[in-house]
C-alpha positions in Angstrom: -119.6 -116.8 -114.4 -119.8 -117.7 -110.5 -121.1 -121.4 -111.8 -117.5 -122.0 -113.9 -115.4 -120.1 -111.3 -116.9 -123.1 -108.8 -116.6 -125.8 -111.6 -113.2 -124.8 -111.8 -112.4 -124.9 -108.3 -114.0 -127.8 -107.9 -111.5 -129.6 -110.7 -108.8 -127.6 -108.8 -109.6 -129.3 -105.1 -109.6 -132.6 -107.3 -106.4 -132.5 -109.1 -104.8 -131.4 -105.8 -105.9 -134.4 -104.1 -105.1 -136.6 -106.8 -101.6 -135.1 -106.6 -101.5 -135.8 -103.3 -102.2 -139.9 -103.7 -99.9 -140.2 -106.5 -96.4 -138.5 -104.9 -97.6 -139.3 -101.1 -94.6 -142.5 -101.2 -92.4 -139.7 -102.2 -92.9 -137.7 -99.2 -89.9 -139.7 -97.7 -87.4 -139.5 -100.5 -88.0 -135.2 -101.1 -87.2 -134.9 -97.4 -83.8 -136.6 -97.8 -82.9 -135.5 -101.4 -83.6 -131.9 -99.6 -81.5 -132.6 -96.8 -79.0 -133.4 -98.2 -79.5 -130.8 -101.0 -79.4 -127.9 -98.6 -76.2 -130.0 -96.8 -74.4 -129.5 -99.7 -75.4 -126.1 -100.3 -74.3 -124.6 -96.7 -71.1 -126.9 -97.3 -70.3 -124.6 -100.4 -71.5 -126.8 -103.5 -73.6 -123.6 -104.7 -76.9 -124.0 -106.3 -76.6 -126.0 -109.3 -74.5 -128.9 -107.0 -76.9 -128.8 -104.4 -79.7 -129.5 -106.8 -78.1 -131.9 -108.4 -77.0 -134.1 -104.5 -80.9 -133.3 -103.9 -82.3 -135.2 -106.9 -79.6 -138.2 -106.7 -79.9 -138.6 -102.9 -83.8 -138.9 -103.5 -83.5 -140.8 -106.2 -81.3 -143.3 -104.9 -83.4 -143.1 -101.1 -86.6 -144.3 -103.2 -84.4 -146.6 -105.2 -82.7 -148.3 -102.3 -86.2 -148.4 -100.6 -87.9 -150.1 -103.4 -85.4 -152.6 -103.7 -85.1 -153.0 -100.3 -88.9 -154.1 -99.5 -88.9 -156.4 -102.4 -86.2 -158.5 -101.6 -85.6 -158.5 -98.0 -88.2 -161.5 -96.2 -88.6 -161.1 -92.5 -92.3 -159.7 -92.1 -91.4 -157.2 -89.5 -88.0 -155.5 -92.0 -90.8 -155.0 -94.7 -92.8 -153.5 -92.6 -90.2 -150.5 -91.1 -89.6 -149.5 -94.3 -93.1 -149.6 -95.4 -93.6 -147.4 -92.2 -90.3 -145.1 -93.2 -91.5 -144.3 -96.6 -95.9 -144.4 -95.0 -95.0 -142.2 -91.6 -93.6 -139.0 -93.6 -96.3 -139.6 -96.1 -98.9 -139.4 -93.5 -97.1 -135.9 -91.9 -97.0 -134.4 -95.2 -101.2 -135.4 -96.0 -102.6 -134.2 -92.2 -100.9 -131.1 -93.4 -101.8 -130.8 -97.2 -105.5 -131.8 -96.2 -105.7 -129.1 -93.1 -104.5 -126.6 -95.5 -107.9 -127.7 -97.7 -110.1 -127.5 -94.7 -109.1 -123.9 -93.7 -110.6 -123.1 -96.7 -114.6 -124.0 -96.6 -114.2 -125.8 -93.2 -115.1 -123.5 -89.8 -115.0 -125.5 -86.9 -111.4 -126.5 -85.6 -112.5 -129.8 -84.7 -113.7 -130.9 -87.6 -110.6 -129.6 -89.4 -108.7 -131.8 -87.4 -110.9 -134.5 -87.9 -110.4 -134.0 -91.3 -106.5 -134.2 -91.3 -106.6 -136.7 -89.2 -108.8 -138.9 -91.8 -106.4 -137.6 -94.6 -103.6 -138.3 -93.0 -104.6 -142.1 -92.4 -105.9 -142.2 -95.9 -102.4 -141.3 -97.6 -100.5 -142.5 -95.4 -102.5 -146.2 -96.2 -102.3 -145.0 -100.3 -98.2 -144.7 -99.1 -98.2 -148.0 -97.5 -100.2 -149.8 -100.4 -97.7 -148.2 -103.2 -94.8 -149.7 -101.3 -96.0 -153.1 -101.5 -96.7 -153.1 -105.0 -92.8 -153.6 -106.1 -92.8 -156.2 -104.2 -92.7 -159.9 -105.3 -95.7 -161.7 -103.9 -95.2 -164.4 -102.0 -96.3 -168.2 -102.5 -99.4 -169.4 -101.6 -98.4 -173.3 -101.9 -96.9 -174.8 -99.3 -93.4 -175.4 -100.0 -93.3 -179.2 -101.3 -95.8 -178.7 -103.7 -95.3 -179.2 -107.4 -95.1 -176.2 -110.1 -98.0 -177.4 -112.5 -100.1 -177.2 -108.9 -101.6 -180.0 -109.4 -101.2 -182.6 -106.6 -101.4 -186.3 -105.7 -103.6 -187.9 -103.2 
């Protein structure tokens, strides 16, 4: 019984991290769909309208994001909003994974060490999801031909 229990835990640690990897570009997009959620709540939209400016506010933040980073050019734009959607992804990870350490982790400094690592780690898994929508960019130089093959 005490070998399952620890199995099961085990699987339960896992599919809590993995959790954390797959919504960690998210992070950015629940704190402004709730922002705005509780916004309109305290401005008298009641429950039901609140939740519903929540989930189009975050939806339309990731949106806009998304779209964003894959069209706009400039090096430096891609990377603030990389950053904006990576920074409160980070946050939310040093927290989720010094929650975990409390648990079988004693020393304070090595809790932190390991939120600190955590933190890094989704943040980067953040970063790395935002550049998947976009467009990659040439690797020809521009007066190339489209077939690739060239002339000497």
């Amino acid at each position: 019984m005490l070998v399952i229990g620890l199995i099961l835990s085990m699987f339960g640690i896992g599919l809590f991290c993995w959790l954390i990897f797959m919504l960690a570009v998210y992070a950015l997009p629940f704190f402004v769909g709730l922002t705005a959620g509780m916004a309109a709540f305290h401005g008298g939209a009641g429950v039901l309208g609140a939740l519903l400016v929540g989930i189009v506010v975050g939806a339309l933040t990731l949106g806009i994001g998304q779209i964003a980073f894959a069209v706009v050019r400039p090096l430096p734009l891609r990377a603030a909003i990389a950053a904006a959607f990576a920074i409160p992804a980070a946050i939310a990870g040093y927290h989720a994974v010094l929650g975990l350490s409390q648990i079988g982790v004693p020393s304070l400094v090595w809790r932190e060490v390991f939120a600190w690592v955590g933190a890094l780690f989704i943040g980067g898994t953040a970063w790395a999801r935002m550049t998947v929508f976009a467009e990659s960019l040439p690797l020809r130089p521009s007066g190339a031909h489209e077939t690739g093959l060239s002339r000497f």
